[in-house]
C-alpha positions in Angstrom: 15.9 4.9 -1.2 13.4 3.0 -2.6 11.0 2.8 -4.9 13.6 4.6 -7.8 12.3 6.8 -10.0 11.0 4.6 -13.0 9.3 2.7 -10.2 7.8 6.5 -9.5 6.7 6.7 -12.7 5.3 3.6 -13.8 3.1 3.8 -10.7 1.8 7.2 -12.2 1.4 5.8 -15.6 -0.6 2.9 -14.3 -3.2 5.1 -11.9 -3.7 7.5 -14.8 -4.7 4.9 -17.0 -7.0 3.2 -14.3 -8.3 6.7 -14.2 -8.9 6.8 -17.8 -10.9 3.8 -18.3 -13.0 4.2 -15.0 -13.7 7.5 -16.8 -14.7 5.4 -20.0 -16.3 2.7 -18.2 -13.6 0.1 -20.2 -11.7 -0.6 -16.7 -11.0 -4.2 -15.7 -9.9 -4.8 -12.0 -6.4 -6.7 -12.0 -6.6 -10.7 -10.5 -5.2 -9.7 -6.9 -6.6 -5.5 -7.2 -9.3 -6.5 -4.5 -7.6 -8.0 -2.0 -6.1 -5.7 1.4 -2.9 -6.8 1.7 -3.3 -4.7 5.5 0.1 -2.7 4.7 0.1 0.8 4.6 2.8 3.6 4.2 1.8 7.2 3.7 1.4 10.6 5.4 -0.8 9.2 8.0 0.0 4.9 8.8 3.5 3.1 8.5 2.2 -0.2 9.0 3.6 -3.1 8.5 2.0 -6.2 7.7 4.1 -10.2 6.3 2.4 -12.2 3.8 0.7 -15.6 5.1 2.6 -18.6 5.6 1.9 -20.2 2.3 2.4 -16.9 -0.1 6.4 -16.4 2.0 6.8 -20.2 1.6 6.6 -20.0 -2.5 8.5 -16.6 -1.9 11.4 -18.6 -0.1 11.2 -21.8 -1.9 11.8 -20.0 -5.6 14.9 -18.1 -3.9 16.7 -20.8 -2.6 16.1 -23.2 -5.5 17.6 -20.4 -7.5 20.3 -19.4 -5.3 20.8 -23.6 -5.0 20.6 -24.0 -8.9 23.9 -21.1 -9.3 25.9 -22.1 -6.3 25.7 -26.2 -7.7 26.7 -25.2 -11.5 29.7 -23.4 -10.0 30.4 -26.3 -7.6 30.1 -29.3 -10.0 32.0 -26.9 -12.7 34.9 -26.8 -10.2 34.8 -30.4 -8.4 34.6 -31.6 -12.2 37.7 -29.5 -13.0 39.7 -30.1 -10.2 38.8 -34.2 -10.4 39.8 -33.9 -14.2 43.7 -32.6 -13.0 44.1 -34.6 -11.2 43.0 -37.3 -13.0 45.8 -39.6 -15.1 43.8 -40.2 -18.0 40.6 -40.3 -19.7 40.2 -36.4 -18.7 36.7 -36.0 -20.6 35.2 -39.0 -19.1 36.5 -37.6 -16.0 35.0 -34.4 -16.4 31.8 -35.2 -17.7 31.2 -38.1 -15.0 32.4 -35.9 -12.5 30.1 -32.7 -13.6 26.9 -35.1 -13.8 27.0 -36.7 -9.9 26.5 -32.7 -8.8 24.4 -31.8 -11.9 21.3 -34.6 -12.0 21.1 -34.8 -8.2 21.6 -31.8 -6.8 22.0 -29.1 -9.7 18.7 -30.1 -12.2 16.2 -30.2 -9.2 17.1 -27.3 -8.1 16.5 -25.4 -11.5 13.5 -27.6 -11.7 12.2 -26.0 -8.7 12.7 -22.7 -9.3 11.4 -23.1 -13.2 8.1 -24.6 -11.1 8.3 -21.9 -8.4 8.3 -19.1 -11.3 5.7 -20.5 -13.6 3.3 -20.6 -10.2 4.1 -16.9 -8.9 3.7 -15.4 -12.3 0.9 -17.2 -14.2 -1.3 -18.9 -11.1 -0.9 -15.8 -8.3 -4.2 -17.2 -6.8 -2.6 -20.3 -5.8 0.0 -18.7 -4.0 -0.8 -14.9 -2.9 -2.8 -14.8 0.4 -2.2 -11.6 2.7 -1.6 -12.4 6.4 -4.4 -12.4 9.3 -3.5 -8.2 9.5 -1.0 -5.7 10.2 2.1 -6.8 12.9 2.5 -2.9 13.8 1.7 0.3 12.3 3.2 3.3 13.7 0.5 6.3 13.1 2.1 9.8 12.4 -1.4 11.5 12.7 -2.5 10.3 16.0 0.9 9.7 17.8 0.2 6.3 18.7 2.1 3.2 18.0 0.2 -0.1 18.3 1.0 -3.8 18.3 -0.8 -6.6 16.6 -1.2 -10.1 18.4 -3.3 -13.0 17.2 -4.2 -16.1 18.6 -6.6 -18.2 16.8 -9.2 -16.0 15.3 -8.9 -13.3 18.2 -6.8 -10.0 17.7 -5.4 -8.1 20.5 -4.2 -4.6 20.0 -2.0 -2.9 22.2 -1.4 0.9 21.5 0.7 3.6 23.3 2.1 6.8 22.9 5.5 7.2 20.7 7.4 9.4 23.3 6.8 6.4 25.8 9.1 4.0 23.7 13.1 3.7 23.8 15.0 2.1 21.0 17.4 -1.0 21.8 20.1 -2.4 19.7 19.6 -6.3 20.6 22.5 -8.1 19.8 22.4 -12.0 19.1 25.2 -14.5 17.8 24.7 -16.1 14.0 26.2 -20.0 13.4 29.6 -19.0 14.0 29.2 -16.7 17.0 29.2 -13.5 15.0 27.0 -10.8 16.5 23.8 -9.7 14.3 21.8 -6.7 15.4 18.6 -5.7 15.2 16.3 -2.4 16.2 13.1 -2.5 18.6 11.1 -0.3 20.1 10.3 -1.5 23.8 7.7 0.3 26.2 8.7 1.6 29.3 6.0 1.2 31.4 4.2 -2.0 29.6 5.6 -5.2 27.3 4.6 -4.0 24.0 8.0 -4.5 22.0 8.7 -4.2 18.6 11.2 -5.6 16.4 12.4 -4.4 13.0 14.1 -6.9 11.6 11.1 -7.5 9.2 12.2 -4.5 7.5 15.6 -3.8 8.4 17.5 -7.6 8.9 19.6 -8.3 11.3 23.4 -7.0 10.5 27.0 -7.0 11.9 26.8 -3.7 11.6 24.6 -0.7 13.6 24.4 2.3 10.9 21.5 0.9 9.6 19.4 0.1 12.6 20.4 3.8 13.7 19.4 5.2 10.3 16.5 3.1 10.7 15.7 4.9 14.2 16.7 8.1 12.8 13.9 8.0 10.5 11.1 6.3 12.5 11.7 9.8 14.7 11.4 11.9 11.9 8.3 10.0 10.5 6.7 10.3 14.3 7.6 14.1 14.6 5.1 16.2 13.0 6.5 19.6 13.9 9.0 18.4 10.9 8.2 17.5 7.5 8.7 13.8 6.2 11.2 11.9 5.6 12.7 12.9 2.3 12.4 9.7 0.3 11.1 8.2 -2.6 8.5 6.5 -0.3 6.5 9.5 0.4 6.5 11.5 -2.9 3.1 11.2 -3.6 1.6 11.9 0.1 4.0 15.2 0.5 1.4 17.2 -0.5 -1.5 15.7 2.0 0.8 16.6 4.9 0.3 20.1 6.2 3.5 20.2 7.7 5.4 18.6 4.9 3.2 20.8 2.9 4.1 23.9 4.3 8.2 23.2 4.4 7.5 22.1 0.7 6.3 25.7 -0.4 9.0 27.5 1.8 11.9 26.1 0.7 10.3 25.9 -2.5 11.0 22.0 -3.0 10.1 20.5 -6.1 7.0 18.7 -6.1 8.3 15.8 -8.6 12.0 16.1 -7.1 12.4 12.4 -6.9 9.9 11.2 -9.9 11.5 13.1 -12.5 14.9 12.7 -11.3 17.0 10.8 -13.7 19.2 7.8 -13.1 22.7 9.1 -12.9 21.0 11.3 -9.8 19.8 8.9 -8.6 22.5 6.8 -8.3 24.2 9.8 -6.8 22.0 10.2 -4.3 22.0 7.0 -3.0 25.8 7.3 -2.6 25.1 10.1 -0.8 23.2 8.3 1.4 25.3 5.7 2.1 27.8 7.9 3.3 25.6 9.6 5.5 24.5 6.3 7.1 28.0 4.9 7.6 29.0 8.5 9.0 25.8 8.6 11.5 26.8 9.9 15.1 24.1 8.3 17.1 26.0 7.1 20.0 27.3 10.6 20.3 24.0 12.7 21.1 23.2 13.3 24.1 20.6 11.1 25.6 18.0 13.7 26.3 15.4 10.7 27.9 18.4 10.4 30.8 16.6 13.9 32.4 13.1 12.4 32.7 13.6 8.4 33.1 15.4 6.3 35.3 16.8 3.2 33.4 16.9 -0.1 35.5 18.5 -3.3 34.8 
């Protein structure tokens, strides 16, 4: 359900203006605007591709500084008030001694960090945005295909096989306290390519997702049926002759998500929701069981 509409839009405002001033000859590229970041995800490649090492490590660095900084003020706050009951007199004192021990060594270097960590991402992004050495996996609507990306050293290895030859597994793995967390993959059955999601989708205690997730990697790999039906796509609708031709039929709205407005938005991704908690996956019938033999 993402990007929303207003995120719709103000990626149509910016390429008509970019259109515009290419017209006029007045068009300056943006800082980053030449770089391939490898990611794709249109009518054709759903590929996937992480930052480098170095543009995730500001990424993670300025959100736990500034998950650090809240979680410390909340901590000294109540220590100091808790200290300050307790104590038997001199309850300022008490409170202000006991609020500084948190805030100057654990609290103020935190918000240090993350005033650092934002002043680098958003005024220096050449210092700190870097795409990775290529795509991890792209799954390819047009040809059928999916293929998996491995690199070692400056060699890339691409392993590629049909979609139909891949089963999706729920692999199931404990957190810190022995809770289970799930993810989705795609495993082949008759080589070791193996995919997993949890890039996109993170692990959860719960399945709905990674079988809403599995839901719609099928209906992005089936071309006898139109796209997915998101925000994602709106734009590449049209360049799908499938999508295209269930689009004029049913007479669909070629701004339907764009020019939706919030409240139906909001709506719809209730609706959503619902339809992902309600999801009857384990239910179908397994259709692969007439063709494969499974073996542990």
């Amino acid at each position: 359900m993402t990007p929303e509409p207003d995120a719709l839009r103000d990626n149509e405002q910016m390429k008509r203006e970019k259109e515009e001033k290419l017209a006029e000859g007045t068009y300056k590229p943006a800082p980053m605007e030449h770089i391939d970041f490898h990611d794709r995800c249109d009518h054709e490649h759903f590929r996937h591709a992480p930052w480098s090492g170095r543009a995730q490590l500001w990424i993670y660095l300025i959100s736990f500084a500034k998950g650090g900084f809240f979680m410390f003020l909340f901590l000294g706050v109540l220590v100091a008030l808790t200290e300050t009951v307790s104590a038997s007199k001199n309850y300022m004192d008490t409170l202000i001694e006991s609020f500084n021990t948190i805030f100057f060594t654990i609290t103020l270097p935190c918000f240090v960090v993350w005033m650092f960590c934002s002043l680098i991402i958003h005024k220096f992004p050449r210092l700190w945005v870097k795409p990775g050495k290529g795509p991890k996996w792209e799954l390819n609507r047009r040809t059928g295909m999916i293929t998996l990306f491995e690199y070692r050293r400056k060699k890339v290895t691409e392993k590629r096989a049909p979609f139909h030859e891949f089963d999706a597994y729920i692999n199931t793995t404990p957190d810190r306290q022995g809770l289970p967390l799930n993810v989705l993959s795609l495993e082949h059955r008759y080589s070791d390519i193996r995919i997993f999601f949890g890039d996109i989708q993170p692990p959860d205690r719960n399945v709905q997702q990674l079988c809403a997730l599995w839901d719609f990697i099928q209906n992005y790999m089936d071309t006898s049926h139109p796209l997915p039906d998101a925000p994602l796509f709106e734009e590449h609708r049209q360049k799908d002759p499938t999508t295209a031709e269930h689009d004029r039929t049913t007479g669909r709205h070629p701004r339907y998500w764009i020019d939706m407005d919030d409240a139906t938005f909001k709506l719809a991704q209730k609706n959503m929701r619902a339809r992902v908690d309600r999801i009857n996956t384990f239910t179908r019938a397994n259709l692969m069981a007439k063709y494969v033999n499974y073996s542990v």
